[in-house]
N, C-alpha and C positions, 0 to 999 in steps of 0.2 A: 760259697762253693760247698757243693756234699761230699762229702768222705765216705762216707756209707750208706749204698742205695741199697733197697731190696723190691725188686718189679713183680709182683704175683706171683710169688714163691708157695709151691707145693710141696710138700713132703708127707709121705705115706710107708705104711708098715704095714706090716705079717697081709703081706699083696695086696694091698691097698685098700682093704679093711676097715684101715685106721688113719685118719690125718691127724698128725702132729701139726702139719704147719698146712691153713689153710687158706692159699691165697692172699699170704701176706705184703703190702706193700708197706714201706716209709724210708726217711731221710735222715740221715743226720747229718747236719752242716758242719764246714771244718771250725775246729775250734768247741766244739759244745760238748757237754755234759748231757747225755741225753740218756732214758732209763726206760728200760723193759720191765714194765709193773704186770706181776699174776701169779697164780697161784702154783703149785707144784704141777705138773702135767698138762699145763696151758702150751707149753712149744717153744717155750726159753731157748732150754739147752741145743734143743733140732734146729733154732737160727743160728744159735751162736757156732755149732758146729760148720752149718753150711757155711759161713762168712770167715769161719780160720780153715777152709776146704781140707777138713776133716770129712765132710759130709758133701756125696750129690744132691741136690735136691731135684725131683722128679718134673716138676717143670717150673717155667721163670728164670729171672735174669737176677745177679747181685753180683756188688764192686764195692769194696775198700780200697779205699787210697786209690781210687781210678784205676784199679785191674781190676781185672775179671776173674770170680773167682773160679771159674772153670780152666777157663785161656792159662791165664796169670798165675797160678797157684805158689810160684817160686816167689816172687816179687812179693806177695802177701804176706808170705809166711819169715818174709826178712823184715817187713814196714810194719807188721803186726806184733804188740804183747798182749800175750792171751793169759787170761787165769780163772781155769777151770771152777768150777764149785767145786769136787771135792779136792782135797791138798793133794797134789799130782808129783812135786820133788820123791827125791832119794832119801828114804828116809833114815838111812844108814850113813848118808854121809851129812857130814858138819854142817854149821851153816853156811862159812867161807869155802866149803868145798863145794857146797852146790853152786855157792855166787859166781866161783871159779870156770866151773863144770858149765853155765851156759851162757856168759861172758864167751866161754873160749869157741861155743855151737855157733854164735853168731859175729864171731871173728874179731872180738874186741875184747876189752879190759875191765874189771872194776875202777881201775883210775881212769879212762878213758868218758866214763859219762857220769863221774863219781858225783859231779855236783846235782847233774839231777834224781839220784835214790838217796843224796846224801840224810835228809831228813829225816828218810825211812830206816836208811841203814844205821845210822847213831843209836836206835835204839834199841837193834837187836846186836850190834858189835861184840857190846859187851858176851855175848855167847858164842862166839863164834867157834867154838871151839868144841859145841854141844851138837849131838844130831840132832838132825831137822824129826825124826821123828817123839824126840825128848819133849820137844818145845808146847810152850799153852799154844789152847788154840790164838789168842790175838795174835803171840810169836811167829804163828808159822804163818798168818794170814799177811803179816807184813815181809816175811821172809820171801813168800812167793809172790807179790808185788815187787817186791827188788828185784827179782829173778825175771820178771815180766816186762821189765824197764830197761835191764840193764844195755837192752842191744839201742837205747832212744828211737821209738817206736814213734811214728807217727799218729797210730793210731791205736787206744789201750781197749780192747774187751774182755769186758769181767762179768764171769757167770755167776750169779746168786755170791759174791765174794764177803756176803757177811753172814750166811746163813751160820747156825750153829756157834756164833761169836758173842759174846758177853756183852753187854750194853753198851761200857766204857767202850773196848773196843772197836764199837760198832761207829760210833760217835767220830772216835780218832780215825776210824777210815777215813769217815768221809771228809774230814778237815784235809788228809793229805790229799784225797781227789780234788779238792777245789784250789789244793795249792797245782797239783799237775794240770790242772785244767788254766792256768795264773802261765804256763810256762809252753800254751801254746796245743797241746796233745787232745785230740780228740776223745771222749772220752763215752762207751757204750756199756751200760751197767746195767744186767739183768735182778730185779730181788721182788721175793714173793711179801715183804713187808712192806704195807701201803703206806706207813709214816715214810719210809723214805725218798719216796715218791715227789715228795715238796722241796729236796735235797738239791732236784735237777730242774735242769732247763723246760724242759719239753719231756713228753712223755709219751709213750703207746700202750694202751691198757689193753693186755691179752688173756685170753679164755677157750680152751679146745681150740687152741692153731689158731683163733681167727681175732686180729686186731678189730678192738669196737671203738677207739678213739684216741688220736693224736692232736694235742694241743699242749701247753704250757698247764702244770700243774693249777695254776692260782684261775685260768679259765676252764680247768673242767671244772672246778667247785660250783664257779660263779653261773655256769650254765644247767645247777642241777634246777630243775623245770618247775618244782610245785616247793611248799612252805613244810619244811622238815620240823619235827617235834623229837625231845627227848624227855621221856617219864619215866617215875619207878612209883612203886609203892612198899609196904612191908616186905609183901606174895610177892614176889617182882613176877617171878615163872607163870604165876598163879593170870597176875595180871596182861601177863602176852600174851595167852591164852585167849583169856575176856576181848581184851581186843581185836583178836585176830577174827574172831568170831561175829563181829559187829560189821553190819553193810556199810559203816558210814567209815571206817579202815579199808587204807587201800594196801599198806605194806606197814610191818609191824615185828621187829628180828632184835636180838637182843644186841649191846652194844659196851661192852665195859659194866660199870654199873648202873646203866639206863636202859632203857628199849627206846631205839629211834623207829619213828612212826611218820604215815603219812597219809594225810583223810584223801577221800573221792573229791573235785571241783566243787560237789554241789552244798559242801559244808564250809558256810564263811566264818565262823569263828572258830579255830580250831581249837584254841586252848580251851575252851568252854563245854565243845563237846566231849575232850578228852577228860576231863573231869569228872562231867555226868556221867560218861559210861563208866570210870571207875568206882562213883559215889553208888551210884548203882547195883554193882556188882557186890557192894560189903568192902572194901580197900580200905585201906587205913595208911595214915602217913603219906599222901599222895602230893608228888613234886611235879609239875608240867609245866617245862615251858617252848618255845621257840628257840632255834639254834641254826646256825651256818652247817650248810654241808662238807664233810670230808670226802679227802677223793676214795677211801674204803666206802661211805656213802655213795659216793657214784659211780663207782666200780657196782654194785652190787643192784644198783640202777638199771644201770647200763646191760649188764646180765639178763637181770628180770623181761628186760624189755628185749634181748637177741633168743632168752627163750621161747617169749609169746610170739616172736614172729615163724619159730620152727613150725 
């Protein structure tokens, strides 16, 4: 069953000028962990909005929880927890004052769904007595997930909800999403970080409004199309250059401490050619070899290939 449909969604600004969101379809079935992967200004925030009907969208259809979020907009906004990217509580009041404060907007109690935030809430308790706006950032990031939860939401959407969060923290989110996902909740997570990306179920990689592919993390890698290379040398800058410069490179971008690379069809040994062109050039210290693609590799694929079709 889907929980969350979105039918050719359009969303435009300053008169239509600009699409945020262009002609977006996909699904998320009940029960899944499913993740909105791209970059800052790809159109995250413009679905997420349309889908907690904050936001019209200009044309097309979308349903959480089987309303409609035109129709339906009450119903959604009771079956839905939303949690913004930037931290959206009071930041003036405690943290028991907030849990208080939208417990009581959605008609219920901290002890009334206490076992499902209980895990979350153990570890900020000990503060409860601190404002929300006091708290680290992981603190407040788990504060507003209790808050998000408290009313037992059928369905959780979380915008960018790790942006700007320390490693550790980033890590312990997502442990507690795969326990709330263990406990039945639908669960839609937008983040511009593509390690997180292998976190979820299924995935939609987005760029200027326009979804380029939905599939399960581990088959977009395995669909990336030609034989990926990772190299450095001393020059590393020096040597992306060199490369990029040679007809026998088809894509060539730097990547942590490598450049991942990738020859034209008509070069059958790759790691041989990428050698010579660096022995070549003068390089020294030169490491090449073959590697499996990430889905940041094929995001950036994927890309390359929706701009040569503009």
């Amino acid at each position: 069953m889907e929980t969350v449909t979105l039918q050719n969604i359009v969303k435009t600004y300053n008169n239509g000028s600009v699409k945020a969101v262009d002609d977006v379809s996909f699904t998320v079935k009940e029960g899944e962990l499913f993740g909105l992967i791209g970059p800052d200004g790809a159109g995250k925030t413009s679905i997420f909005r349309i889908l907690t009907t904050v936001l019209l969208a200009d044309k097309g259809q979308a349903s959480v929880a089987g309303f409609d979020v035109v129709k339906d907009y009450k119903e959604i906004r009771a079956s839905v927890g939303y949690m913004p990217g930037k931290f959206s509580l009071y930041q003036d009041l405690t943290v028991l004052e907030n849990l208080n404060f939208f417990a009581t907007v959605f008609g219920t109690t901290i002890e009334e769904n206490y076992e499902l935030i209980k895990d979350i809430y153990d570890q900020i308790k000990p503060f409860n007595n601190r404002r929300a706006g006091k708290l680290s950032g992981g603190m407040k990031q788990k504060l507003a997930l209790c808050c998000a939860l408290i009313h037992k939401p059928k369905v959780l959407l979380l915008d960018e909800p790790t942006t700007g969060v320390d490693v550790v923290s980033r890590k312990e989110f997502w442990e507690m999403l795969k326990t709330l996902k263990r406990q039945g909740i639908t669960i839609l997570v937008s983040t511009p970080y593509m390690d997180e990306a292998t976190l979820c179920e299924r995935i939609a990689l987005i760029q200027d409004g326009k979804i380029m592919t939905v599939d399960a993390p581990e088959n977009i890698m395995k669909a990336y199309p030609t034989k990926l290379y990772a190299a450095r040398s001393r020059e590393i800058y020096r040597l992306l250059l060199d490369y990029r410069s040679d007809e026998a490179i088809e894509s060539s971008y730097a990547f942590g401490e490598y450049l991942h690379i990738t020859l034209h069809n008509k070069v059958h040994d790759g790691l041989s050619k990428l050698n010579e062109i660096a022995e070549k050039k003068g390089h020294v210290e030169i490491q090449v070899k073959e590697i499996k693609a990430t889905i940041e590799d094929s995001f950036i694929r994927l890309m390359g290939e929706k701009e040569a079709k503009v």
